[in-house]
Each structure stands twice: as structure tokens, then as C-alpha cells.
N, C-alpha and C positions, 0 to 999 in steps of 0.2 A: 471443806469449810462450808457451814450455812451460810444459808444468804443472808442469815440475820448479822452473824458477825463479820459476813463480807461489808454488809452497808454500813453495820458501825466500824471498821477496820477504814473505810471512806471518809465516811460522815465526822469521826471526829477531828482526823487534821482537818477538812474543808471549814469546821465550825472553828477550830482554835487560829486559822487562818485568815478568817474572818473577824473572827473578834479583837486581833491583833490589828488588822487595817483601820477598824473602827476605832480602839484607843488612838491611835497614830493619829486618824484624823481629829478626833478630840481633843489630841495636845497639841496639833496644828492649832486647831481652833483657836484655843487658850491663848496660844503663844501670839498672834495673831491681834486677838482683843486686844491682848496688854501692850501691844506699840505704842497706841496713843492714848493709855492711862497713865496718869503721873502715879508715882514721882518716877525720873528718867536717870540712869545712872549713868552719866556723858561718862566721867572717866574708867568704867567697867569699859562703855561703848568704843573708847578709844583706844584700850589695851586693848581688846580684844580685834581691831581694825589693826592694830599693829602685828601681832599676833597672827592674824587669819592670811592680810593683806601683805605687808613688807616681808616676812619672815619666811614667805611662802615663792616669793617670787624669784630665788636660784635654782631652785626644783622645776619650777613652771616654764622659766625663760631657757632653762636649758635642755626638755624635755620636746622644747618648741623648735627650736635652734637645731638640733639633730636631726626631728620629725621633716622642718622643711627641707632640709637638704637629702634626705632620704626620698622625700617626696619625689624632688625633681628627676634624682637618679632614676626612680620607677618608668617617672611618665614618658623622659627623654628614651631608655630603653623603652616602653611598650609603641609610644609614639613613632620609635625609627622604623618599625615594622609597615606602618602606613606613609610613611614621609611625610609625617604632621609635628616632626621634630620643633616647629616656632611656638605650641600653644603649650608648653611646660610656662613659662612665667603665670599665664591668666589661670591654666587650672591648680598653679601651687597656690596662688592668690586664695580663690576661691573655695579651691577646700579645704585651706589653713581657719579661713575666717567663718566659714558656713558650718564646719564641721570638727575637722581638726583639732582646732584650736580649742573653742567650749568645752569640745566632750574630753580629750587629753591634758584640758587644764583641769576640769572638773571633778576627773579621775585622779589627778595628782595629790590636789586639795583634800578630794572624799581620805587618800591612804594619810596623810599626813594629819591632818586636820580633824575631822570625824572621828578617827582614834585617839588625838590628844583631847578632844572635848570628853569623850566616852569615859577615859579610862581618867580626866581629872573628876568628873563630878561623880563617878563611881566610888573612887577615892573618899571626898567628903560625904558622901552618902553610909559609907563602912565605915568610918569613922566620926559619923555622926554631927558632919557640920551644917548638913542640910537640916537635922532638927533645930540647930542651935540656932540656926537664924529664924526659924519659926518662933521660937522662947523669945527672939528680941524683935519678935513684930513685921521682920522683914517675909517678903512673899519668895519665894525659892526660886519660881519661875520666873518673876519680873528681873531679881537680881544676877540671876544666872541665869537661863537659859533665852531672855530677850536679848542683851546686849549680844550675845553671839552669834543669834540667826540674823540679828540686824548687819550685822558687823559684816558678817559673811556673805548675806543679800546684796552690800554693796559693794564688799573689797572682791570678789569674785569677777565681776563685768570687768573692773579694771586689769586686774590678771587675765583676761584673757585678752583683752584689746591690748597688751604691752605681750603677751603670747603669738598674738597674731603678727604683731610686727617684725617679733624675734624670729620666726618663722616663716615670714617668707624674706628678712634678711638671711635666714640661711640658703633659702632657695636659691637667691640672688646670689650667694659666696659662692655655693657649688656652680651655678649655672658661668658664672666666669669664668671660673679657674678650672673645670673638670670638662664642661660641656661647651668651652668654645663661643660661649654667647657673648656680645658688647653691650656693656654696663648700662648705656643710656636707653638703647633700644629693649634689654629686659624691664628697664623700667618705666618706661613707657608704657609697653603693653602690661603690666601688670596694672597700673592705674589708669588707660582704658577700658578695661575688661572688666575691674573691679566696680559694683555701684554700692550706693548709700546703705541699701537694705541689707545687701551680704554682710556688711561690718555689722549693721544695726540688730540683724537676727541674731548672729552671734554673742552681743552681749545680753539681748535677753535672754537667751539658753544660760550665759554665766551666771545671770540672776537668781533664775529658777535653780543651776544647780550649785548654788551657794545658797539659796531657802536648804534643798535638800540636805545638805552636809552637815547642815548647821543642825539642821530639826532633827537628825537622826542622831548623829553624836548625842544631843542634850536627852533624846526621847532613853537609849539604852544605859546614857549614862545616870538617868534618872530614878531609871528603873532597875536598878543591876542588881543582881544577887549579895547575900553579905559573903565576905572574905575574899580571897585574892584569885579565887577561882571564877566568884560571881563578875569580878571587876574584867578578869579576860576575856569571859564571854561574853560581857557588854561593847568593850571593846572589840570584839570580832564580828558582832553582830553589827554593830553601828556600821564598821567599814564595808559588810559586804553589804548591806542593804540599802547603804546611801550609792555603792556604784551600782547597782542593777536597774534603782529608779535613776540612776542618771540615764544609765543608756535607753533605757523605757521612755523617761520624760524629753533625751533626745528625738526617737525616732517621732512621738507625737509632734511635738514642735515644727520638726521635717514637715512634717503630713500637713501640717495647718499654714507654715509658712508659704512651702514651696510648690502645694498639689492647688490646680484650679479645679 
């Protein structure tokens, strides 16, 4: 192969790779402006908070509930190796709420969530509802795709701060009944060990990735191809791309919280 068509064999995904991040952030932008331009469509706002936030929280709470019990088993077995068997409460605490919790709730939300956004506005996109409300004056982005990132920017924090708790209530189930610990003294030490900031980082990671879920659902489902093939691949897209920036938009978070 020439080098000519080595660099363009290169060059052209890195440009279509780019020009794709640049839309993204464009319709970030957009989406963004229009929060605080009227007119506001509370009851969009409010299915869609039921939708993202209540409907979402059996998948989340029991995704959590497993995780911390899993957790402790880990720590109590790696911990017995040192005889540091007492710090399974504070470290299930801590990386239920620092870690755990956000990015496991984040990711539940991106498969469930992200794909129902994708694969409805794809829907009205093939079937041509998104022009029809252009014909009656209404803006497509305001009416759909605001009230969903909003929606999802808030009910997300919440899901994970009720993930967090279900989770290290599982810690707490197993560490009784499996690992021998007494109830008061596990809880104890979990809310000494735990501070303000551990909970508090954790729901801004939920924030950020309930923007993402939201904006990447509305961005593929926006965009999708016609017919029922364009619609899958909006939806397949939507969901892997909103988890890779979560785990991406995790570790930066890490980095800025937790590094002096």
C-alpha cells in the first residue's frame, strides 16, 4: 500500500471521528441554550422524570443490593489474608458511594434508558413526527429532547443516592448473616469512615451521567437513519456511546475529585 492511501486509510476515520464529536458537542450546546428559553413543557418534564427516575429504580436498586453484598464478600476474603477483616464496612461504604454506585447506576440507566430515548425519537423521526411538529411551529429539540436531559440530569443523582443506600444495606445483610459482624458496630463504622464529600461526589458523577444518557439517546435518536434498520442502529449507538463516556467521564471526575 502507498503511503498516500495509508494516510488516507488514517485520515479519514480520524476526520469522520472528529466531525462526529463536534456535532455531539453542537447539540450539547443547543440542548443546553434551550433550558432557559421559554416556553417550558413541565408535563413532557414530568413524564419524562417518571419515566427516567421511578421506573428505573427496580433495575438500579437491585443491581446495587447484589453489588454490595458481593462487595463485602471480596473485601472480608482479600482482607483475611492481612487480618484487616474490620474495614469491609468503611471500604463497602466508600466504594458503593465514590464509585460503585454512580458508575453501576449510570450504566443501568445508559442500557435501559438511552435505548428507550433512541429507539422512541427514532421512531417519530421514520415516521415523520418530528416534521409534523415543525408544520405546527413547535421546535423538536425544546419539546423533546430538553425535557429528557433535564429529566435525567436530575432523576439520575437521586438513583444513585437511593443505589448507594441499597447497597451498602446489602453490605450490611451479608456482613451479618455470612461474615459474623454485629449490626451496630457495622454501622458504626460505616458512618464514621464515611464523609460529606464521598456522598456528594457521587451524585455529581450521577448528574453528569444522566446529562450523558440523556444527550446521547436524544442525539442518535435524532439523527437515525429511515427504516427499522436506521432505528437499531441509533439505538445501539446511543447505548454504547453513552456507556464508554460514562466510564471516560467517570475516571476524569476521579482525577479532579480525588488527586491533590
Amino acid at each position: 500500500m502507498s503511503p498516500a492511501l495509508m494516510l488516507r486509510a488514517i485520515g479519514r476515520p480520524a476526520l469522520e471521528s472528529l466531525a462526529s464529536i463536534g456535532r455531539v458537542a453542537l447539540f450539547a450546546v443547543q440542548i443546553v441554550s434551550h433550558l432557559f428559553r421559554p416556553p417550558f413543557y413541565y408535563r413532557e418534564f414530568l413524564v419524562q422524570v417518571m419515566q427516567i427516575g421511578w421506573f428505573s429504580l427496580p433495575v438500579v436498586g437491585l443491581t446495587a443490593l447484589f453489588t454490595g453484598g458481593a462487595l463485602a464478600l471480596q473485601i472480608y476474603s482479600g482482607g483475611a489474608r492481612f487480618n484487616a477483616e474490620s474495614v469491609v464496612p468503611s471500604i463497602v461504604a466508600i466504594g458503593m458511594v465514590r464509585e460503585l454506585g454512580p458508575v453501576l447506576g449510570g450504566l443501568m440507566v445508559a442500557a435501559r434508558v438511552a435505548s428507550s430515548i433512541a429507539a422512541e425519537l427514532g421512531t417519530m423521526k421514520v415516521t415523520e413526527q418530528i416534521d409534523a411538529l415543525v408544520t405546527l411551529s413547535t421546535n423538536p429539540l425544546k419539546y423533546l429532547a430538553v425535557p429528557r436531559v433535564l429529566a435525567a440530569t436530575l432523576a439520575v443523582p437521586v438513583l444513585v443516592g437511593v443505589g448507594d443506600a441499597i447497597g451498602i444495606m446489602g453490605g450490611w445483610l451479608v456482613g451479618i448473616t455470612r461474615l459474623d459482624f454485629n449490626s451496630a458496630t457495622y454501622l458504626k463504622n460505616t458512618i464514621d469512615f464515611l464523609e460529606a464529600w464521598d456522598v456528594g461526589s457521587g451524585l455529581v458523577k450521577g448528574a453528569a451521567f444522566g446529562f450523558i444518557v440523556a444527550l446521547m439517546g436524544c442525539y442518535h435518536g435524532m439523527n437515525s437513519g429511515r427504516g427499522a434498520q436506521g432505528v437499531g442502529k441509533a439505538t445501539k449507538s446511543a447505548v454504547v456511546a453513552a456507556s464508554v463516556l460514562i466510564l471516560a467521564a467517570n475516571y476524569i471526575l476521579t482525577e479532579v475529585f480525588f488527586t491533590s
